[in-house]
Biopython code that builds the backbone (N, CA, C, O; Angstrom):
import numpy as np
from Bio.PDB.StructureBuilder import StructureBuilder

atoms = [
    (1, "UNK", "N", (10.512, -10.706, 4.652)),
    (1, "UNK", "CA", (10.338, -10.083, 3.355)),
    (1, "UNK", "C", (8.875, -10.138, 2.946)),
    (1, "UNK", "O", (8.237, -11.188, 3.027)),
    (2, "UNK", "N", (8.300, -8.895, 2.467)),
    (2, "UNK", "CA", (7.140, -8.837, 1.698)),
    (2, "UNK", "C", (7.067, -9.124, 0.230)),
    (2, "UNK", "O", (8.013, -8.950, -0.538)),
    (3, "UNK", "N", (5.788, -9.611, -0.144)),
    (3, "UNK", "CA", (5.848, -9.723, -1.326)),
    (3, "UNK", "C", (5.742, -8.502, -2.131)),
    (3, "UNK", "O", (5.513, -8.586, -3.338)),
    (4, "UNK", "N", (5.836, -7.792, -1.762)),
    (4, "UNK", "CA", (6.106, -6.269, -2.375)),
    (4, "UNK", "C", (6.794, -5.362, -2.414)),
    (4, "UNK", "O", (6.599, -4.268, -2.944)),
    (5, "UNK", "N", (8.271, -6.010, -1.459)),
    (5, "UNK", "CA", (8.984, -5.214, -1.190)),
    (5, "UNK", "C", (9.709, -4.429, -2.340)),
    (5, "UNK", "O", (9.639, -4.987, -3.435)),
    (6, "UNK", "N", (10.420, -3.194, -2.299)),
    (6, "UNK", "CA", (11.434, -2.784, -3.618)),
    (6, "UNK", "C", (9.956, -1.885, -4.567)),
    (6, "UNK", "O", (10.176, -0.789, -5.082)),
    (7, "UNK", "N", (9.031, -2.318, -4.631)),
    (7, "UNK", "CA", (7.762, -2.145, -5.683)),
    (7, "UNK", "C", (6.962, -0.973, -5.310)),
    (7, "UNK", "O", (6.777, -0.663, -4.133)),
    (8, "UNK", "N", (6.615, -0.496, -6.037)),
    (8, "UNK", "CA", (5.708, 1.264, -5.657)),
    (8, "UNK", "C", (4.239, 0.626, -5.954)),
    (8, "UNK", "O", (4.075, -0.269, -6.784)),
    (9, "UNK", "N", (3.504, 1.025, -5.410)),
    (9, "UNK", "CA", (2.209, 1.567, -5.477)),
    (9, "UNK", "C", (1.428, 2.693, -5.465)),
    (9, "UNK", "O", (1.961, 3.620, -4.855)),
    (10, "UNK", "N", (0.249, 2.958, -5.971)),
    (10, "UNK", "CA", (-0.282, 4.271, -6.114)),
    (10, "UNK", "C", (-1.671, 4.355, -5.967)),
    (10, "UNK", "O", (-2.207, 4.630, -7.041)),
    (11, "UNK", "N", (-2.488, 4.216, -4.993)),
    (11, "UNK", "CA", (-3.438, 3.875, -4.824)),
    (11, "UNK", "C", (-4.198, 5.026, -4.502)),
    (11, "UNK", "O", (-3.666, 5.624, -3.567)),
    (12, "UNK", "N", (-5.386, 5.651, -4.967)),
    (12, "UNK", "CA", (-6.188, 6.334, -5.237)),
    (12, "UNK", "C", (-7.180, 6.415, -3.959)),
    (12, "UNK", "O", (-7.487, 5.242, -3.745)),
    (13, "UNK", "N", (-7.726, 7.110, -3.158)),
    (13, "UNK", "CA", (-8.814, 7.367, -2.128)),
    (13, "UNK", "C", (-7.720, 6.853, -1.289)),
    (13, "UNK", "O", (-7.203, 6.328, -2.275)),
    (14, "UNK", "N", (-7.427, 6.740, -0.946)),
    (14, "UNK", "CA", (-6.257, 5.994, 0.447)),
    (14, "UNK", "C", (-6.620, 6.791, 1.873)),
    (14, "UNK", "O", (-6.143, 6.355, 2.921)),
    (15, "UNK", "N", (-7.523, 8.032, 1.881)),
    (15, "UNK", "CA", (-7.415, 8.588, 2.860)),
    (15, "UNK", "C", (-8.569, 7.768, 4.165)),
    (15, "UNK", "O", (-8.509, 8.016, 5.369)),
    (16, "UNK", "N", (-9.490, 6.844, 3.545)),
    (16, "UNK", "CA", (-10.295, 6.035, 4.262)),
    (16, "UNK", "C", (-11.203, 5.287, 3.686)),
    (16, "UNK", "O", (-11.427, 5.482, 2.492)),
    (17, "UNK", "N", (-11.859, 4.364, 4.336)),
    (17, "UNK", "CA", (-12.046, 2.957, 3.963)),
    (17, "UNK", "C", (-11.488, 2.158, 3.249)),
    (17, "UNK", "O", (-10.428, 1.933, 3.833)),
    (18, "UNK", "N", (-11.522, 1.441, 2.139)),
    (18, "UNK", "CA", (-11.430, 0.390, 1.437)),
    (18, "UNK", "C", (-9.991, 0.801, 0.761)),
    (18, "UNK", "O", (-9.025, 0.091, 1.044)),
    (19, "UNK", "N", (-9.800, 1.977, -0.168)),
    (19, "UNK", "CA", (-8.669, 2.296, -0.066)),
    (19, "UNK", "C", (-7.824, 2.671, 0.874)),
    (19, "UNK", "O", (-6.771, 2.347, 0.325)),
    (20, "UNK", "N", (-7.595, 3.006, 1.636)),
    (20, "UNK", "CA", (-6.968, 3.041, 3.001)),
    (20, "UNK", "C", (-6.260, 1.750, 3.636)),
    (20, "UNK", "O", (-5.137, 1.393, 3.993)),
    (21, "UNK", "N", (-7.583, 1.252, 3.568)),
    (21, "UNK", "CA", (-6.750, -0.297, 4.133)),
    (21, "UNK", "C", (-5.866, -1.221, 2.684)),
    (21, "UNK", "O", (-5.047, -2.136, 2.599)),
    (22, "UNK", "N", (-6.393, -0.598, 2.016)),
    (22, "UNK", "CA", (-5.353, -1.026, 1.006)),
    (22, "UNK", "C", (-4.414, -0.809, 0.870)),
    (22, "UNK", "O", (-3.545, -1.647, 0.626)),
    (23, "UNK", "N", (-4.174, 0.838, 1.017)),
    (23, "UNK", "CA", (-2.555, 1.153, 1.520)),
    (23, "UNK", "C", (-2.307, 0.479, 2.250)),
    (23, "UNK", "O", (-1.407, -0.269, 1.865)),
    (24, "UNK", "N", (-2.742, 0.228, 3.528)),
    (24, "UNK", "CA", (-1.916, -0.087, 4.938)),
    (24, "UNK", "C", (-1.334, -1.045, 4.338)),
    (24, "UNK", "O", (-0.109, -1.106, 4.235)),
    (25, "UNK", "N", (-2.267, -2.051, 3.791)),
    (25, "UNK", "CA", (-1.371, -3.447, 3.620)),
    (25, "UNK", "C", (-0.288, -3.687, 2.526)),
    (25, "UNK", "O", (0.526, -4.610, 2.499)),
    (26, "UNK", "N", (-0.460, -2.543, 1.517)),
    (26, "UNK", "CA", (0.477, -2.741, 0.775)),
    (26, "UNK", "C", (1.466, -2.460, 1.399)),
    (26, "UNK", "O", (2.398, -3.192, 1.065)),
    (27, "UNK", "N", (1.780, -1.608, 2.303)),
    (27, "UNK", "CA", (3.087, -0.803, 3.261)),
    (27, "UNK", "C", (3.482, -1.724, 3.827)),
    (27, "UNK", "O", (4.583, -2.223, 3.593)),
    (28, "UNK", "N", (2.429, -2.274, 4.948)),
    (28, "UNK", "CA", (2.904, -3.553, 5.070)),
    (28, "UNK", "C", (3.544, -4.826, 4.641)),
    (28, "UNK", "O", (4.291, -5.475, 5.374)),
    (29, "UNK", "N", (3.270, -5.109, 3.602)),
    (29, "UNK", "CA", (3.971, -6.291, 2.638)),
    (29, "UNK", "C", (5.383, -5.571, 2.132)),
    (29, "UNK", "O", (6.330, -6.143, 1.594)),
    (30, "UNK", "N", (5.284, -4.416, 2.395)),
    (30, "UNK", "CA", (6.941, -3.697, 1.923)),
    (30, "UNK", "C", (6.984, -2.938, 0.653)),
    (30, "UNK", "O", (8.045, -2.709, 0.073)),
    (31, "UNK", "N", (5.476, -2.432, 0.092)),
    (31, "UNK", "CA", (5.669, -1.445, -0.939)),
    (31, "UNK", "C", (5.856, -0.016, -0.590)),
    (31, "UNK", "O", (5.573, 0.365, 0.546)),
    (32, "UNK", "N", (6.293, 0.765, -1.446)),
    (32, "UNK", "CA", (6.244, 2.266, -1.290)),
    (32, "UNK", "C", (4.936, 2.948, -1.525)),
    (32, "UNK", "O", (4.510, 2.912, -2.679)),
    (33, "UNK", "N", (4.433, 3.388, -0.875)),
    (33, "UNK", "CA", (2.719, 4.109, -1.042)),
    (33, "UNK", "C", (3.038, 5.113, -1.075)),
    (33, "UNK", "O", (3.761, 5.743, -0.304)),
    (34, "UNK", "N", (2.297, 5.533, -2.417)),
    (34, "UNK", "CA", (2.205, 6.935, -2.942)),
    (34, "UNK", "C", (0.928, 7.131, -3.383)),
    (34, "UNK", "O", (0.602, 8.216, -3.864)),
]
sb = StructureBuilder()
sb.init_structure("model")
sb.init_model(0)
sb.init_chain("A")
sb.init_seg("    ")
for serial, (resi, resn, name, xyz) in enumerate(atoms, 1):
    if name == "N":
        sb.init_residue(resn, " ", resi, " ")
    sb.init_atom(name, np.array(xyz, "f"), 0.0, 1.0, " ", f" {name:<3s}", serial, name[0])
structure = sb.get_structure()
């Protein structure tokens, strides 16, 4: 289990660098990236 699982996120620039890897990891921990 992530600590984010069930939980949305919405993270802004996601398409590369700093936001990007921010998605990844939120996905990773089990959020929904939007």
């Amino acid at each position: 289990m992530g600590r984010f699982d069930g939980r949305n996120a919405l993270v802004t620039g996601a398409s590369l660098g700093i936001g990007r890897a921010c998605a990844l990891e939120l996905a990773r921990e089990g959020a929904n990236v939007g």
